[in-house]
TIVO-2410 file (N, C-alpha, C; in nm, 3 decimals):
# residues 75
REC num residu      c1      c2      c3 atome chaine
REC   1      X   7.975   6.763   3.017     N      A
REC   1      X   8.010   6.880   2.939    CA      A
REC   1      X   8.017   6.840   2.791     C      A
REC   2      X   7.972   6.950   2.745     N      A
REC   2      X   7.968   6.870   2.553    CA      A
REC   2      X   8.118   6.901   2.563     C      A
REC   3      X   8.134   6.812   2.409     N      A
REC   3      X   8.256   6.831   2.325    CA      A
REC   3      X   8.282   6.953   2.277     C      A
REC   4      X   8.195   7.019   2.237     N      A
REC   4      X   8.200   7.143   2.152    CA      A
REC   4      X   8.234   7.262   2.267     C      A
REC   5      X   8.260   7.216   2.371     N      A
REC   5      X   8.180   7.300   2.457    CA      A
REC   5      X   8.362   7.436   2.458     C      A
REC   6      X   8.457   7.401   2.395     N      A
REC   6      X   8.561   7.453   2.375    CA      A
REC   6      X   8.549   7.588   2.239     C      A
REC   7      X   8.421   7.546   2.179     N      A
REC   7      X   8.379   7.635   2.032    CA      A
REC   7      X   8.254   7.730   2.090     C      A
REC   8      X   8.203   7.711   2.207     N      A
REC   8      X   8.125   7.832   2.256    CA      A
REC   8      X   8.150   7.952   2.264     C      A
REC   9      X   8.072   8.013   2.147     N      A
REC   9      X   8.090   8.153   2.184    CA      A
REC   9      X   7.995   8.268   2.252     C      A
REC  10      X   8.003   8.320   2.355     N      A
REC  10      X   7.888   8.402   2.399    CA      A
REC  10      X   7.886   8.558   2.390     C      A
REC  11      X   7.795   8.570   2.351     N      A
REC  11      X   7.756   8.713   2.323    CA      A
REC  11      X   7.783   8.857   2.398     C      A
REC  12      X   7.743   8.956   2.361     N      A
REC  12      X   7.809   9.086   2.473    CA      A
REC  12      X   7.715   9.100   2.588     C      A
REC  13      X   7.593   9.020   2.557     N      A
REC  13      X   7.487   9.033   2.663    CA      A
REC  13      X   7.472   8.900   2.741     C      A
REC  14      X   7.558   8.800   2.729     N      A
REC  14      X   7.572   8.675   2.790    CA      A
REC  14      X   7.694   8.699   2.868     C      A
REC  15      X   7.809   8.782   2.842     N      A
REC  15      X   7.919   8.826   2.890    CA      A
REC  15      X   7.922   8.914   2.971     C      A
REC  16      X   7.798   8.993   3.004     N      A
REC  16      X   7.765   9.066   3.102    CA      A
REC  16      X   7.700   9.000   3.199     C      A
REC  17      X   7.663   8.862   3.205     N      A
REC  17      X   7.640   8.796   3.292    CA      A
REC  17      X   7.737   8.729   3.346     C      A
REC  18      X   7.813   8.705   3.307     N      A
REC  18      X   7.972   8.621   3.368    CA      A
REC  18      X   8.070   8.762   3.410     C      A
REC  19      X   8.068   8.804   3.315     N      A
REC  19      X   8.171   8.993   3.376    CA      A
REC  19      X   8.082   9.082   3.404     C      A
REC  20      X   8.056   9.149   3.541     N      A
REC  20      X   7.980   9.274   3.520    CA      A
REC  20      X   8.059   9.407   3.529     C      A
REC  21      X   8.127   9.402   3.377     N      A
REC  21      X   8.170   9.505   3.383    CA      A
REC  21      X   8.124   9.585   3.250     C      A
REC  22      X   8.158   9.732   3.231     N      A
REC  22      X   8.130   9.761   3.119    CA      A
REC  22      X   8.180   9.782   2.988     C      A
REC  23      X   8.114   9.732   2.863     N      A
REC  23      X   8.171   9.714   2.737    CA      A
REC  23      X   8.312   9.773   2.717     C      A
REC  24      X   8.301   9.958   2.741     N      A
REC  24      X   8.415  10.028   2.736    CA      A
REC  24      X   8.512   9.952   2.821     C      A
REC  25      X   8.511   9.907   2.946     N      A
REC  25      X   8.621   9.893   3.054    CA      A
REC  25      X   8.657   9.757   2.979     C      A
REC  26      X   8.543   9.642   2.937     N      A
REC  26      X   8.637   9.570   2.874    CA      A
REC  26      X   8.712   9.555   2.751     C      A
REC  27      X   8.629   9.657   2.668     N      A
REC  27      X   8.746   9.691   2.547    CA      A
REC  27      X   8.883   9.768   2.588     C      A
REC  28      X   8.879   9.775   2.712     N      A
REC  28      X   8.982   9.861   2.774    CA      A
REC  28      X   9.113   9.749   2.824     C      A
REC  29      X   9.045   9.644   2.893     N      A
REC  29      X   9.095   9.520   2.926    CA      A
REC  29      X   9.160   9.447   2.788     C      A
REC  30      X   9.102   9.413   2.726     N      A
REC  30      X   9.119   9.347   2.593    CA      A
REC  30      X   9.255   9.451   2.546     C      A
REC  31      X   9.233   9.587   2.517     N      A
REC  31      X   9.360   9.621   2.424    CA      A
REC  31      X   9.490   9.619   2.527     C      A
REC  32      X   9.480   9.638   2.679     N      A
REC  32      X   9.597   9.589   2.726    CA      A
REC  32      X   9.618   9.476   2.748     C      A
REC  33      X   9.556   9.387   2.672     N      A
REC  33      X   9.623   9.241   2.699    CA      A
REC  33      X   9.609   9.183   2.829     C      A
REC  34      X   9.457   9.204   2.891     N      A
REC  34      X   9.454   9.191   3.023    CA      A
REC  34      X   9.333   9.100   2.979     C      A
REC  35      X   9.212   9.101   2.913     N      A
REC  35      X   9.130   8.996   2.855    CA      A
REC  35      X   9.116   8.979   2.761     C      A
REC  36      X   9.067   8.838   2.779     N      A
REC  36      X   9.050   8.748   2.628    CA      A
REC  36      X   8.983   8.820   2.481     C      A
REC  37      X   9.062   8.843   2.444     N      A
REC  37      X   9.001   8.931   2.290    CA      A
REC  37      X   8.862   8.859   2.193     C      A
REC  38      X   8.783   8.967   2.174     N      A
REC  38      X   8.660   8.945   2.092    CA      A
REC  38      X   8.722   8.860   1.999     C      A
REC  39      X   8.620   8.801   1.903     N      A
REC  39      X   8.633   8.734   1.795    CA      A
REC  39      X   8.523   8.814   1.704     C      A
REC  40      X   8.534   8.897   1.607     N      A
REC  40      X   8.446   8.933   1.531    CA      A
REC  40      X   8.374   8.838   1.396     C      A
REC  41      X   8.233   8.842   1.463     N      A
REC  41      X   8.182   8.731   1.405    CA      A
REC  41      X   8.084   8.820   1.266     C      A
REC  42      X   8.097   8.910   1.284     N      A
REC  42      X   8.013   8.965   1.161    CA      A
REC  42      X   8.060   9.130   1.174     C      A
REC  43      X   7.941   9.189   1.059     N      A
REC  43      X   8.054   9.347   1.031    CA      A
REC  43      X   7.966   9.425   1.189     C      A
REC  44      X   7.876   9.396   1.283     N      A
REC  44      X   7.835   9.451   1.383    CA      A
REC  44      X   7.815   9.349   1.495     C      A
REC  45      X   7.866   9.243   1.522     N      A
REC  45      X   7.862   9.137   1.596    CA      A
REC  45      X   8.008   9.063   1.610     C      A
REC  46      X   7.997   9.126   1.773     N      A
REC  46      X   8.140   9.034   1.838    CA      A
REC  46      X   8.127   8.929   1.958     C      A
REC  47      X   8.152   8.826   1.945     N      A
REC  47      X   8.159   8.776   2.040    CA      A
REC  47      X   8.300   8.726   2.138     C      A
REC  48      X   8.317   8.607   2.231     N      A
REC  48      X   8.386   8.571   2.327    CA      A
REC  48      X   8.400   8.448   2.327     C      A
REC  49      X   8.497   8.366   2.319     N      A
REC  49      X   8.499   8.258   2.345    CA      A
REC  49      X   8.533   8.172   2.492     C      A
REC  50      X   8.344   8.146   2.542     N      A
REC  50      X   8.332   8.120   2.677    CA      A
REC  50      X   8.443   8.023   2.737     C      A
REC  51      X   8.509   7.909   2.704     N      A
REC  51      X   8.653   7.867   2.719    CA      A
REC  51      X   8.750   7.952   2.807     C      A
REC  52      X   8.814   8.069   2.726     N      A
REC  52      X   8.878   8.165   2.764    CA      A
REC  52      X   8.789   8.252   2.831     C      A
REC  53      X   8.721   8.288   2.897     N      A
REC  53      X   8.642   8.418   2.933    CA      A
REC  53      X   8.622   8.320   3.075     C      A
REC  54      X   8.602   8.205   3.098     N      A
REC  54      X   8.600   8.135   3.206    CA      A
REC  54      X   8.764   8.104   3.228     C      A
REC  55      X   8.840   8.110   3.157     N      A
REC  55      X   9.005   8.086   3.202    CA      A
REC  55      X   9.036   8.198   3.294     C      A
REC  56      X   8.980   8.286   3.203     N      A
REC  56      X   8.980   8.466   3.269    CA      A
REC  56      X   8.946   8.488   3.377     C      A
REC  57      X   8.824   8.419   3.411     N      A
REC  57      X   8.715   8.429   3.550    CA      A
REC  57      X   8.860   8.351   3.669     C      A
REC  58      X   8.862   8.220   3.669     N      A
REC  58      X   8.927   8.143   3.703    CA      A
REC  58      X   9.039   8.226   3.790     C      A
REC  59      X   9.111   8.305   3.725     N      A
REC  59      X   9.207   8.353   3.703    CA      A
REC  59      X   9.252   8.453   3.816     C      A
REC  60      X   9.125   8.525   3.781     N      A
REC  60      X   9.091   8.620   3.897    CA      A
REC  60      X   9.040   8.590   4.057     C      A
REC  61      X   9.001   8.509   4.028     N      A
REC  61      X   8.970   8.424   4.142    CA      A
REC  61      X   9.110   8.337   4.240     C      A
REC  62      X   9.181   8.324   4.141     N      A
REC  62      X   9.298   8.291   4.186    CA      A
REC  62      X   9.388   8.350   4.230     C      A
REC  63      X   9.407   8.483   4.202     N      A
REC  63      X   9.422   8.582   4.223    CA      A
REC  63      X   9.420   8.651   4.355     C      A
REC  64      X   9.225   8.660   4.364     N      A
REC  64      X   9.219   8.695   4.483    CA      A
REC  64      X   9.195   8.589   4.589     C      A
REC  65      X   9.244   8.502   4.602     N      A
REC  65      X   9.221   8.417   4.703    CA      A
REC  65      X   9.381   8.365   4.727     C      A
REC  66      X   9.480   8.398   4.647     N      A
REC  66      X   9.622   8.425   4.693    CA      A
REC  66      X   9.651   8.417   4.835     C      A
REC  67      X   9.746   8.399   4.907     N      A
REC  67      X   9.811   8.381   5.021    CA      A
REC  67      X   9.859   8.560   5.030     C      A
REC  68      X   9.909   8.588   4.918     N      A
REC  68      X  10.002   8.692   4.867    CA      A
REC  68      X   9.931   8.790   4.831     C      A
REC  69      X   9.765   8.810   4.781     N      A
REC  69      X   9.715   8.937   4.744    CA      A
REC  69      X   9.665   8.983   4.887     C      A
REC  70      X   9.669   9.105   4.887     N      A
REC  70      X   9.613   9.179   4.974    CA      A
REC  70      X   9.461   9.178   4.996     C      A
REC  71      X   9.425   9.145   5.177     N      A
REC  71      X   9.270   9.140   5.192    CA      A
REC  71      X   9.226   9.291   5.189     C      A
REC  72      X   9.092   9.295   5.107     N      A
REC  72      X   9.002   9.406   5.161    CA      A
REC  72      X   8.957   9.379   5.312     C      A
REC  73      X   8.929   9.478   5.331     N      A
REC  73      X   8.897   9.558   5.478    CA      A
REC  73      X   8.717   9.487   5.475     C      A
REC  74      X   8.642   9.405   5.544     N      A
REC  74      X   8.534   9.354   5.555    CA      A
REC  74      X   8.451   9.486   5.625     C      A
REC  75      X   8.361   9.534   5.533     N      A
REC  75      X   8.255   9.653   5.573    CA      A
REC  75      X   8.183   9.624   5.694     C      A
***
């Protein structure tokens, strides 16, 4: 893993490959303090810092694989 690899930032269309969710739902996430907040990198360009956005992933995953969260029903 590089060194830098803590200063990666990925884009809204690289972030839809790691989250498939949508922009709105995660600007929705972000203002309740539920994900990792943009970093505005210019006056029309925001990005993510992949670091945190994989802490995030992690997270959820941990989450659902809990002892304690509730299973979905297998279709």
């Amino acid at each position: 893993m590089s060194s830098l690899h803590h200063l990666r930032i990925v884009t809204q269309k690289e972030l839809k490959l790691l989250v498939p969710y949508t922009p709105h739902h995660i600007l929705r996430l972000e203002k309740a303090g539920k994900f990792p907040p943009r970093i505005r990198l210019g006056q029309n360009r925001v990005g993510w810092l992949l670091i945190e956005i994989e802490a995030w992933v992690a997270s959820r995953r941990a989450a659902s694989t809990s002892p304690s969260s509730p299973h979905l029903p297998h279709a």
